[in-house]
N, C-alpha and C positions, 0 to 999 in steps of 0.2 A: 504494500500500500504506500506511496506516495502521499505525504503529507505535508501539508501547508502549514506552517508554523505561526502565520502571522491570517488569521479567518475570523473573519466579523461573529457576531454570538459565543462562539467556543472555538476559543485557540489551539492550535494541532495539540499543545503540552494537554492541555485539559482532557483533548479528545483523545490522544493516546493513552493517558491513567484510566479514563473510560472505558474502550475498548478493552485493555488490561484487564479490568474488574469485571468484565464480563462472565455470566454464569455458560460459556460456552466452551468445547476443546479447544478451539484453535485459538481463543483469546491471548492465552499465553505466547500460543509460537508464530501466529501471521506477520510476517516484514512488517515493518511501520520504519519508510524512510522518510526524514525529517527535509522539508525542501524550506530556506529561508536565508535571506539576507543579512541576518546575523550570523560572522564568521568568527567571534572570537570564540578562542577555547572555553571560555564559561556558557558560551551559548550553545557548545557542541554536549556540553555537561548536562547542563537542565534540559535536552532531550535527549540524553541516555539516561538520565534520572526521571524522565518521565514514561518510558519505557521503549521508547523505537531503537530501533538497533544502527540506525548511523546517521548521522548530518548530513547534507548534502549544502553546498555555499552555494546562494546566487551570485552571478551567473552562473547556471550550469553547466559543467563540461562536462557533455556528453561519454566520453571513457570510462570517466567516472561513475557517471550514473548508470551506465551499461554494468559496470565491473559490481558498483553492490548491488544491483539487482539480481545480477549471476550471482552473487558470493550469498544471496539470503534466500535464494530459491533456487539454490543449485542447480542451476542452466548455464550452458556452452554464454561468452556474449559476442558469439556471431549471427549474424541477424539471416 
């Protein structure tokens, strides 16, 4: 899941603790990659403290975003 960090009503942090809390199986293990404009290392913190599994900085660069997509859903990242 690709996640917007910065979402009007409920922010990705809030919405990732959510989904987390869910009474569901896969709540724990679904990707949740964080997409957001804040790049410093505390901002990379408070969304692995929220529970998604990696940061991504805008601008995206696409290798990037290829490489943890393959790395959290174990797929090839050739398209």
């Amino acid at each position: 899941m690709l996640m917007d960090v910065m979402m009007p009503n409920v922010d990705g942090l809030t919405a990732a603790r959510i989904i987390r809390a869910l009474d569901r199986p896969d709540a724990e293990t679904v990707p949740i990659l964080a997409l957001t404009a804040n790049a410093f290392a505390e901002d990379a913190r408070k969304c692995l403290d929220a529970g998604m599994n990696a940061h991504l900085a805008k601008p995206l660069n696409m290798p990037l975003v290829k490489a943890a997509i393959a790395k959290f859903t174990q797929h090839s990242t050739t398209v």
